[in-house]
C-alpha positions as CSV (number, residue, x, y, z in Angstrom):
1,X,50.0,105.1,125.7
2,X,49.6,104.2,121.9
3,X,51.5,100.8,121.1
4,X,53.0,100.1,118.2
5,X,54.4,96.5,116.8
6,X,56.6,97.8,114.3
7,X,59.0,101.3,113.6
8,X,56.7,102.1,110.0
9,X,53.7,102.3,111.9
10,X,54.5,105.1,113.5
11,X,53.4,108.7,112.9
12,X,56.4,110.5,111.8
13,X,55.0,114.3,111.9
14,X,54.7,113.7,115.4
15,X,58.3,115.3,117.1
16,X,59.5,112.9,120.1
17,X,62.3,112.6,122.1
18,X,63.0,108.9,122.3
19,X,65.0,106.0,124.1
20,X,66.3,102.8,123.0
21,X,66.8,99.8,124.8
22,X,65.6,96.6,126.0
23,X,64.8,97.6,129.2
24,X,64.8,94.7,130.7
25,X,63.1,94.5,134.1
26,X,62.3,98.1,134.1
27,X,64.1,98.8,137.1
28,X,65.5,101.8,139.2
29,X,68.1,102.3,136.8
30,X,65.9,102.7,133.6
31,X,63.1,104.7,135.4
32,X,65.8,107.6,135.9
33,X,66.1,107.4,132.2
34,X,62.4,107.9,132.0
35,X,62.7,111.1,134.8
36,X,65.3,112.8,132.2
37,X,63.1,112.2,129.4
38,X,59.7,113.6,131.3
39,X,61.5,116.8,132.1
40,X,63.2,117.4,129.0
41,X,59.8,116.4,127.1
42,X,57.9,118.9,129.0
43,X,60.2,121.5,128.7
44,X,60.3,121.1,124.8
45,X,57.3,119.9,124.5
46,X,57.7,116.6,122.8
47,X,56.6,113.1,122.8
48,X,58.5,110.5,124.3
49,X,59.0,107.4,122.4
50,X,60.4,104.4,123.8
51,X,62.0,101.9,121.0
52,X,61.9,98.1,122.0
53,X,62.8,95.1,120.7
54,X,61.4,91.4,120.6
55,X,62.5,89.0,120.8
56,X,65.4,89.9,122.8
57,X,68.4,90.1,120.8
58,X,70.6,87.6,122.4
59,X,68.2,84.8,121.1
60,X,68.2,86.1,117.8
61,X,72.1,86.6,117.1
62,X,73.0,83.3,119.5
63,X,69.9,80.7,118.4
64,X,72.0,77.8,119.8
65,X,72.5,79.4,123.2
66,X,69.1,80.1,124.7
67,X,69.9,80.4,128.2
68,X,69.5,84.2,128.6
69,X,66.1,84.2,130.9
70,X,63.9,87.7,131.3
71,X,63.1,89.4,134.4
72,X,60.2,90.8,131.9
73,X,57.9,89.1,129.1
74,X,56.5,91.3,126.3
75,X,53.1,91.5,128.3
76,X,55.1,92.4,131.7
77,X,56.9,94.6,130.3
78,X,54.3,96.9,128.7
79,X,52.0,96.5,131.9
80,X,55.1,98.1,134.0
81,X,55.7,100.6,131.0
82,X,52.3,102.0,131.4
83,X,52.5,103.5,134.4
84,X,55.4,105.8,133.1
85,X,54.2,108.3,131.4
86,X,55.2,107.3,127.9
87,X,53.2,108.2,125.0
88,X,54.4,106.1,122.4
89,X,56.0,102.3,123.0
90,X,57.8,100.9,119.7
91,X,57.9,97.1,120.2
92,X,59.8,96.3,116.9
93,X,61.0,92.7,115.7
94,X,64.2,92.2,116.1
95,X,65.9,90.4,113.2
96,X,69.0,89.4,112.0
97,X,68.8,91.7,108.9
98,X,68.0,94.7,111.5
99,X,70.6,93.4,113.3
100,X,73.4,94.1,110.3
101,X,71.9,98.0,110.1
102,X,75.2,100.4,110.5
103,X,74.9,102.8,113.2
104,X,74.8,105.6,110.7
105,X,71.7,104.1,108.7
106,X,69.7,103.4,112.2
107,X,69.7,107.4,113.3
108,X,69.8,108.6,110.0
109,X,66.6,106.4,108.3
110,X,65.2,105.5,111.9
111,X,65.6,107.8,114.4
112,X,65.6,110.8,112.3
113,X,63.7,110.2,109.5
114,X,60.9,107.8,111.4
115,X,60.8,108.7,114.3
116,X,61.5,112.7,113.8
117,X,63.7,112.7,116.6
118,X,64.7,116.1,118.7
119,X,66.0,114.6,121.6
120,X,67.4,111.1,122.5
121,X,68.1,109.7,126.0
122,X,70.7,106.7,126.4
123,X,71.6,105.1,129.4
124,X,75.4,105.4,130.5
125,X,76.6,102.0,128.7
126,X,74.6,101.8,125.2
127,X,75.7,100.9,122.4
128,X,73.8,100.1,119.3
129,X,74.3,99.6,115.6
130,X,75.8,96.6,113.9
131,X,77.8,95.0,116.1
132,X,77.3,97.6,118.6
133,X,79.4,99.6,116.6
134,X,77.9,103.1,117.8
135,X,79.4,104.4,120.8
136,X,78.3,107.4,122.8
137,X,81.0,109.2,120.7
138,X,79.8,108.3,117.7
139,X,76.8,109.1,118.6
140,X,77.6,113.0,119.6
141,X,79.0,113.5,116.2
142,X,76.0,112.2,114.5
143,X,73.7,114.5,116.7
144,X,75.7,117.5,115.2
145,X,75.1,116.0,111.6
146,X,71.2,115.2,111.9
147,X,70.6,118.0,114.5
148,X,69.5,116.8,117.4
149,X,70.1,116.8,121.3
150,X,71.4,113.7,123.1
151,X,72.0,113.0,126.8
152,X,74.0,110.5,128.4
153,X,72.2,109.4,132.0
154,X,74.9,108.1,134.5
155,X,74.6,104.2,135.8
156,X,72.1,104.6,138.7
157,X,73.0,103.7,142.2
158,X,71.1,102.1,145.5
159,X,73.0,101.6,148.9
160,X,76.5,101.9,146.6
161,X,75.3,99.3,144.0
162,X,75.5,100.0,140.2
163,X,71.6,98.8,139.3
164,X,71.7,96.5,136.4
165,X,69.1,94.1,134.5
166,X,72.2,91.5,135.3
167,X,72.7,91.7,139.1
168,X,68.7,91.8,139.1
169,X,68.9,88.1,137.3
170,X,71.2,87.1,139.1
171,X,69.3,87.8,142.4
172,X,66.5,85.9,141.4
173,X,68.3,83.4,140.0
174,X,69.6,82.8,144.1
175,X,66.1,83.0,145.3
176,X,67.2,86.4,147.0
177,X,63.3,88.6,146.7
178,X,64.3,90.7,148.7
179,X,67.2,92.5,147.1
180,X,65.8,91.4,143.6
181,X,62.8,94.2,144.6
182,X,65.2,96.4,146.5
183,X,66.9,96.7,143.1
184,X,63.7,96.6,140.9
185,X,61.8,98.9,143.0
186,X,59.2,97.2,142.9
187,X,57.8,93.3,143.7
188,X,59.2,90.7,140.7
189,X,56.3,89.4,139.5
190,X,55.0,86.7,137.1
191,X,51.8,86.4,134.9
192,X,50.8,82.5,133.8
193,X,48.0,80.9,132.9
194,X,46.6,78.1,135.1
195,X,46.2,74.7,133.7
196,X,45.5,71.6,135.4
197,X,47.7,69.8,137.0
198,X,47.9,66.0,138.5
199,X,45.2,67.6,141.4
200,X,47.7,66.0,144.3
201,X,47.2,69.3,146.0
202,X,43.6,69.5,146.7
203,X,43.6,65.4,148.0
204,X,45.5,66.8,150.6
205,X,43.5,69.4,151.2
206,X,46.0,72.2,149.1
207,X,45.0,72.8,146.2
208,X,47.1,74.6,143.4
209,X,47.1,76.7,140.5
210,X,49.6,75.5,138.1
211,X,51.0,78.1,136.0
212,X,52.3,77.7,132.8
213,X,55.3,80.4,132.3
214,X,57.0,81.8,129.0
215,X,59.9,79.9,128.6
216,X,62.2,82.8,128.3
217,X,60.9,84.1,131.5
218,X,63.3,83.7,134.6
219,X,62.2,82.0,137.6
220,X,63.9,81.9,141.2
221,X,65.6,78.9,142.1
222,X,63.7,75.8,143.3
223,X,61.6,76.3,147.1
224,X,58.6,78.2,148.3
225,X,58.0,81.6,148.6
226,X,55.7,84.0,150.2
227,X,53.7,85.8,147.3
228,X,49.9,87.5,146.4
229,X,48.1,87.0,143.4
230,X,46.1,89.2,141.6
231,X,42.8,87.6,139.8
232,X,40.1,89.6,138.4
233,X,41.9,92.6,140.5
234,X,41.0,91.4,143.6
235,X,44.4,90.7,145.7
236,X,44.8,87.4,147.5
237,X,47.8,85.9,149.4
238,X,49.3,82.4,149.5
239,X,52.5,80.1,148.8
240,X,54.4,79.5,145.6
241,X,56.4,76.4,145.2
242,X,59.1,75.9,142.1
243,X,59.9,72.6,141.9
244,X,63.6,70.8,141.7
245,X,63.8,68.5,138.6
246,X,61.2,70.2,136.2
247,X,60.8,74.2,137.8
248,X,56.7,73.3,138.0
249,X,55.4,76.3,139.4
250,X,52.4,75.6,141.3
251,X,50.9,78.5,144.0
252,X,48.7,77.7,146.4
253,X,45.9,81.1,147.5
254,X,44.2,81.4,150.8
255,X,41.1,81.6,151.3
256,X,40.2,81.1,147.0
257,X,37.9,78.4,145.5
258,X,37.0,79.4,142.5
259,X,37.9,77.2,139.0
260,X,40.5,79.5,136.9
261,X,41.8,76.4,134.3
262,X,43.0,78.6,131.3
263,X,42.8,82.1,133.3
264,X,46.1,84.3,133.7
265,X,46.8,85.1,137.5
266,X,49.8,87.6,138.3
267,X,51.9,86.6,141.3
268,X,53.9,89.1,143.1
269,X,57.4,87.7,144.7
270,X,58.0,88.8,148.4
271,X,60.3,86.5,150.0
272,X,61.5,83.2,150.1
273,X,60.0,80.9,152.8
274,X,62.0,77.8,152.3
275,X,64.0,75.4,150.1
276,X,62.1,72.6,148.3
277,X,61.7,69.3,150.1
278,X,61.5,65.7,149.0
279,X,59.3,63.3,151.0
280,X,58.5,59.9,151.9
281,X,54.4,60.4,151.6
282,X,51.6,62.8,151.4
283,X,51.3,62.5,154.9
284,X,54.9,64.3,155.5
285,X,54.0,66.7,152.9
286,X,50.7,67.6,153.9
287,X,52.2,68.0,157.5
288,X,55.0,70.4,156.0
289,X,52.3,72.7,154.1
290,X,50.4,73.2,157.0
291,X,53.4,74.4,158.8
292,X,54.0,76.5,155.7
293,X,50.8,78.1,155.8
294,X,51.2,78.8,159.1
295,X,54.4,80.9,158.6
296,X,52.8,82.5,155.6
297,X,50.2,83.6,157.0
298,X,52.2,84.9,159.7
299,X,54.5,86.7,157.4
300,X,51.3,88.9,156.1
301,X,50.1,89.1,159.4
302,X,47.4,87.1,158.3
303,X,46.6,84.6,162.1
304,X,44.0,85.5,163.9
């Protein structure tokens, strides 16, 4: 897969079928976009392009409401993007000057004249444009004008539920893993880089990795949860704690001794163990870990 960080760089004799979106989690909903544009691609034999924007375009058109928090960073996001067959991944900046393009000018200048477009693939509920102006109308009669193909793909459904990036947030946002991954298809994960922390952990004989985390990326609510971590790709397991008053997220790994100040770790999400707890002393909260490890380990079937 060939990435490229913004729309000019990007080869224009090349024909493509391309997607637009923000793709947000890259969940079971968007990878049935990606199974309409691998068949249709193969059939006419074309590239697949997959347009992007960063940052997301909530926090460039709201800059004094920054609460909007990503299933997905830039980094995550490409990683999970990989393994879908896409040639070509677009990741332009997002602007307020882009922002004001008409919906005419973007698939006339862009998607036609850039990006030499034969085919585009939307999702059931895009809009795009200034203002979202462009409808999936609008879009059919500009198709006809700059001759191309375009297909709608219908909102894709798990055990009657209309997947969205949304009800994926707000899952997480709970602490619910497990139907955040049911709808994801796959374990939420994070990727942070470890920095040092007030070492409380290992006095008590638990030490942590404390991650430091993109602050547009969405974490579960406050507690522990059962999780592996991935370091130099080898996979370990262990226990992730988010704390109350500042979300500190802090994961301790089994059977791992090894100094990884300023390394990035990826932590994959599989349940939730238990809400946070305040205590009197260490001695209370070194009793409550072991317990937690105890259950952990039991969860992965880890007890000898």
């Amino acid at each position: 897969m060939k990435k490229y960080n913004k729309i000019s760089d990007f080869d224009s004799n090349i024909k493509t079928i391309v997607t637009v979106g923000t793709f947000d989690g890259v969940h079971l909903g968007h990878k049935s976009i990606f199974d309409k544009l691998n068949k249709l691609a193969d059939k006419n034999s074309l590239e697949i392009v997959l347009l992007t924007f960063s940052p997301h375009p909530r926090h460039v058109l709201f800059p004094h409401n920054q609460n909007l928090k990503l299933i997905n960073t830039d980094e995550e996001k490409i990683e999970k993007i990989k393994q879908l067959d896409v040639q070509h991944l677009i990741i332009h900046e997002f602007t307020r000057e882009f922002s004001r393009m008409t919906s005419t000018d973007f698939v006339k200048n862009i998607l036609v004249k850039k990006l030499n477009i034969e085919h585009l693939v939307v999702g059931h509920d895009h809009q795009f444009g200034k203002n979202r102006e462009g409808s999936f109308e609008e879009l059919l009669d500009l198709a006809e004008v700059y001759n191309f193909y375009i297909h709608r793909v219908e909102a894709f459904e798990k055990e009657n539920v209309k997947i969205s990036s949304t009800k994926i947030r707000n899952a997480i946002s709970a602490g619910n893993i497990t139907l955040a991954n049911n709808l994801l298809g796959s374990k939420f994960f994070i990727i942070g880089q470890v920095e040092k922390g007030n070492q409380l952990g290992r006095e008590i004989g638990f030490p942590t990795a404390n991650l430091k985390i993109n602050k547009f990326k969405i974490l579960p609510k406050p507690g522990v949860y059962y999780v592996s971590i991935i370091y130099n790709d080898v996979n370990y397991f262990g226990m992730l704690n988010i704390a109350n008053d500042s979300y500190k997220t802090e994961v301790h790994i089994f059977n791992f001794d090894s100094n990884i100040y300023d390394r990035k770790i990826k932590v994959y999400f599989f349940g939730r163990l238990r809400d946070e707890i305040k205590f009197e002393n260490y001695l209370l909260l070194k009793k409550q870990l072991q317990i937690d490890e105890v259950n952990c380990r039991k969860y992965f079937d880890l007890l000898t």
